[in-house]
Wavefront OBJ file of the C-alpha trace (Angstrom):
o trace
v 0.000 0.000 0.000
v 1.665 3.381 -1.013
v 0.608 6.523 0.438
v 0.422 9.658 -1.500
v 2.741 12.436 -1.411
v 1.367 15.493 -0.799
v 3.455 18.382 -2.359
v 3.783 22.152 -0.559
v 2.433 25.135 -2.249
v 4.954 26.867 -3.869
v 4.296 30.691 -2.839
v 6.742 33.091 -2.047
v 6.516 32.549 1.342
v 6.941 29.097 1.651
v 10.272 29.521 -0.715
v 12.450 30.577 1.888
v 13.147 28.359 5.448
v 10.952 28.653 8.623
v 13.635 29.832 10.937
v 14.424 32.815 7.663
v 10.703 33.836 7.638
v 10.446 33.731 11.659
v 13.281 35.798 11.696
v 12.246 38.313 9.376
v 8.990 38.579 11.449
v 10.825 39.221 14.525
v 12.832 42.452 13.151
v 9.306 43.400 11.820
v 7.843 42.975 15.344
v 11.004 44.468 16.961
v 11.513 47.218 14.464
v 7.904 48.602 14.619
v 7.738 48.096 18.412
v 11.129 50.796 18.975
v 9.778 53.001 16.136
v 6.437 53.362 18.424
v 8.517 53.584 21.642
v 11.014 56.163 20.028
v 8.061 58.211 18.345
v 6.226 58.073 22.111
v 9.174 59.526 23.807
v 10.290 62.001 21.277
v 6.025 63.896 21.711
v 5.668 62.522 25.433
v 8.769 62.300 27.049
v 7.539 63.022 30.139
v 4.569 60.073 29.962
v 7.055 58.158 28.595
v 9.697 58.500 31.216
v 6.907 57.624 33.912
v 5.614 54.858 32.012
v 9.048 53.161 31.809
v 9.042 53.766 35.314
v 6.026 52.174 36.381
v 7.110 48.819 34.277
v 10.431 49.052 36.296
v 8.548 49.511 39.419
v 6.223 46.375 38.239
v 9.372 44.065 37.464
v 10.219 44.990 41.092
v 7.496 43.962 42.730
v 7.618 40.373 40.675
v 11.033 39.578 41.261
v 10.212 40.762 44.915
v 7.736 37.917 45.668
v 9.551 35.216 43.065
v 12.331 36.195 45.987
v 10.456 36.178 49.176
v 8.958 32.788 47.555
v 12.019 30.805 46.792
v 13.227 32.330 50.095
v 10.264 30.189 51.866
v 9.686 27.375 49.858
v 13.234 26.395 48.566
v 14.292 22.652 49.948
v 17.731 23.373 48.619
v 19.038 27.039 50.200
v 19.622 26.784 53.375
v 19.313 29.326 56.209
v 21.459 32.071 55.143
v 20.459 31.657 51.290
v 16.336 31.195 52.569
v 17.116 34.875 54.678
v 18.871 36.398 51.843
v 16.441 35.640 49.367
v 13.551 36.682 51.746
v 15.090 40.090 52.715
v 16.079 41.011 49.292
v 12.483 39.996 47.815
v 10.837 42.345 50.404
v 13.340 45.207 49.414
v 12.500 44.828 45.784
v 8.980 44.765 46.598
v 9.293 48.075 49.028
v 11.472 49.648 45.797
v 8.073 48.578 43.516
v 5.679 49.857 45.454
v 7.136 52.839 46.436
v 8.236 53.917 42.739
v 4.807 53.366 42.024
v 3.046 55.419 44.931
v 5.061 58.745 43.050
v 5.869 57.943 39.468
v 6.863 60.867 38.604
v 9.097 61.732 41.380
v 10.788 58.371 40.560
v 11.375 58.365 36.976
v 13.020 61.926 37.593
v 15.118 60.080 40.116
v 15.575 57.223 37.706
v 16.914 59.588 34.726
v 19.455 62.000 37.029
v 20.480 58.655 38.475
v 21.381 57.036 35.080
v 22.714 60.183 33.541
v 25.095 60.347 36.693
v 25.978 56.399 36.333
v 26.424 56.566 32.575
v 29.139 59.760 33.381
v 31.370 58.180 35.913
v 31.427 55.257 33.519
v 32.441 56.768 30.555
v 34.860 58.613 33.074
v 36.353 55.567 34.363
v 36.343 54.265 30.762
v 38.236 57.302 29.258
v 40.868 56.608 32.052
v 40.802 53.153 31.586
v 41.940 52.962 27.964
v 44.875 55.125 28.593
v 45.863 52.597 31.462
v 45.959 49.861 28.030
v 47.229 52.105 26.242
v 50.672 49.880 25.816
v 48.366 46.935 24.458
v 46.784 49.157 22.432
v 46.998 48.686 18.131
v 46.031 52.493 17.390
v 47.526 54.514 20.623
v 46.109 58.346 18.080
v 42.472 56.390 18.383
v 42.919 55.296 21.940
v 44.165 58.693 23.253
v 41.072 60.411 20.956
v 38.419 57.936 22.640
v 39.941 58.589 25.906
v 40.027 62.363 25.819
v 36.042 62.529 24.671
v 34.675 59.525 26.815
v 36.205 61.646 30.069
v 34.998 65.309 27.890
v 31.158 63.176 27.818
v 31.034 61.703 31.012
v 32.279 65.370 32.663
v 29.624 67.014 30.620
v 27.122 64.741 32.385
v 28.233 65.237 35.385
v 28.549 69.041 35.328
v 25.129 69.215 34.350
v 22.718 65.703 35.199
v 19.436 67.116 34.019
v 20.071 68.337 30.813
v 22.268 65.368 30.102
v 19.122 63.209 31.055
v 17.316 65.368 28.753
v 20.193 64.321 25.824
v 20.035 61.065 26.467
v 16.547 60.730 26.210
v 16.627 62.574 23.535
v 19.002 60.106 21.646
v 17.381 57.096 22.885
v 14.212 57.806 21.087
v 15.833 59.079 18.138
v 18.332 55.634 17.913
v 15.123 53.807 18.353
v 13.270 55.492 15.402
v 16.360 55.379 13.398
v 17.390 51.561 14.314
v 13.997 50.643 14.305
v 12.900 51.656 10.892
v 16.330 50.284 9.524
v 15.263 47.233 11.151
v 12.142 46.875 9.553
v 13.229 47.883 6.339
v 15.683 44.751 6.916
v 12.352 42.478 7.318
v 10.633 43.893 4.521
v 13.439 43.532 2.494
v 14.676 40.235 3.226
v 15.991 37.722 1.240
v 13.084 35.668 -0.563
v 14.380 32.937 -1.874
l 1 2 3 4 5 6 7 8 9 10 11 12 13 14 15 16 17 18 19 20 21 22 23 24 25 26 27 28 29 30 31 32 33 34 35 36 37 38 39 40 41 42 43 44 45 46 47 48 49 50 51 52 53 54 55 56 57 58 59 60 61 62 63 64 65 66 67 68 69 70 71 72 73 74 75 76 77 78 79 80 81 82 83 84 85 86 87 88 89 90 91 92 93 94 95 96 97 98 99 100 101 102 103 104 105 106 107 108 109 110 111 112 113 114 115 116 117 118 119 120 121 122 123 124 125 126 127 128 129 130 131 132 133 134 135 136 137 138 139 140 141 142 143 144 145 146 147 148 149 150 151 152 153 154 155 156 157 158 159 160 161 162 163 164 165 166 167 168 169 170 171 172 173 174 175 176 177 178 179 180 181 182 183 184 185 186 187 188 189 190 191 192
């Protein structure tokens, strides 16, 4: 007894692999998705900032009680790991709810406390390559990068709110920018 074969339709879309098409559907997804968020900051940033906040502050409060849980019903921690777990789920969970009882106040506090992180690191990173500097291929380039990385991260520092304001400003606009190129990527992916 034979059993008949049963031959795909040959569209366009069935021409090129699975794991091609699923990928182009996932830049599509993940294109149009930081378009949206980088067009929502750049004419709210303000309800953007507090929205971003408020999923933060949500996270918190997840991982808080996935903490305090595994803290209490983990057979394999033992007392120190059980407390540790415990205390550090009920300060995520404090962090959560308290971002959440004043949004606003929080994503402002968010913001100058990134812009003030991302300055001392590119500080420390400016410094840092001229410590490598013997290792170093291009020691011009290395010298360059150093002398603006510590120029950046001073310029944030000197001045956190308007350098949360700039990098705001150029995370929406990379996310517009990325995003379209991304979906242009998934649009114009290979067919065949």
């Amino acid at each position: 007894m034979t059993v008949p074969s049963v031959s795909a339709p040959s569209t366009a879309a069935s021409a090129a692999p699975a794991p091609a098409r699923g990928a182009r559907l996932a830049l599509l997804v993940g294109g149009l998705a930081a378009v949206g968020f980088g067009i929502a900051v750049l004419a709210w940033p303000t309800k953007a900032a507090v929205a971003l906040t408020g999923l933060i502050a949500l996270y918190a409060i997840i991982a808080g009680i996935v903490y305090v849980a595994l803290g209490i019903f983990s057979k394999s921690l033992g007392a120190g790991g059980r407390i540790g777990h415990v205390l550090l789920g009920v300060l995520y969970v404090i962090a959560g709810v308290y971002a959440f009882s004043s949004l606003q106040q929080s994503a402002a506090f968010l913001a100058l406390f990134l812009t003030i992180m991302v300055g001392v690191m590119w500080v420390i990173e400016g410094f840092t390559s001229l410590f490598t500097l013997g290792q170093s291929g291009s020691k011009a380039l290395t010298v360059l990068f150093a002398i603006l990385s510590v120029i950046a991260g001073l310029t944030l520092l000197s001045s956190p709110l308007w350098g949360a304001v700039f990098l705001w400003w150029f995370l929406a606009i990379a996310l517009i920018v990325l995003g379209a190129l991304n979906v242009g990527r998934a649009v114009t992916g290979r067919k065949g």
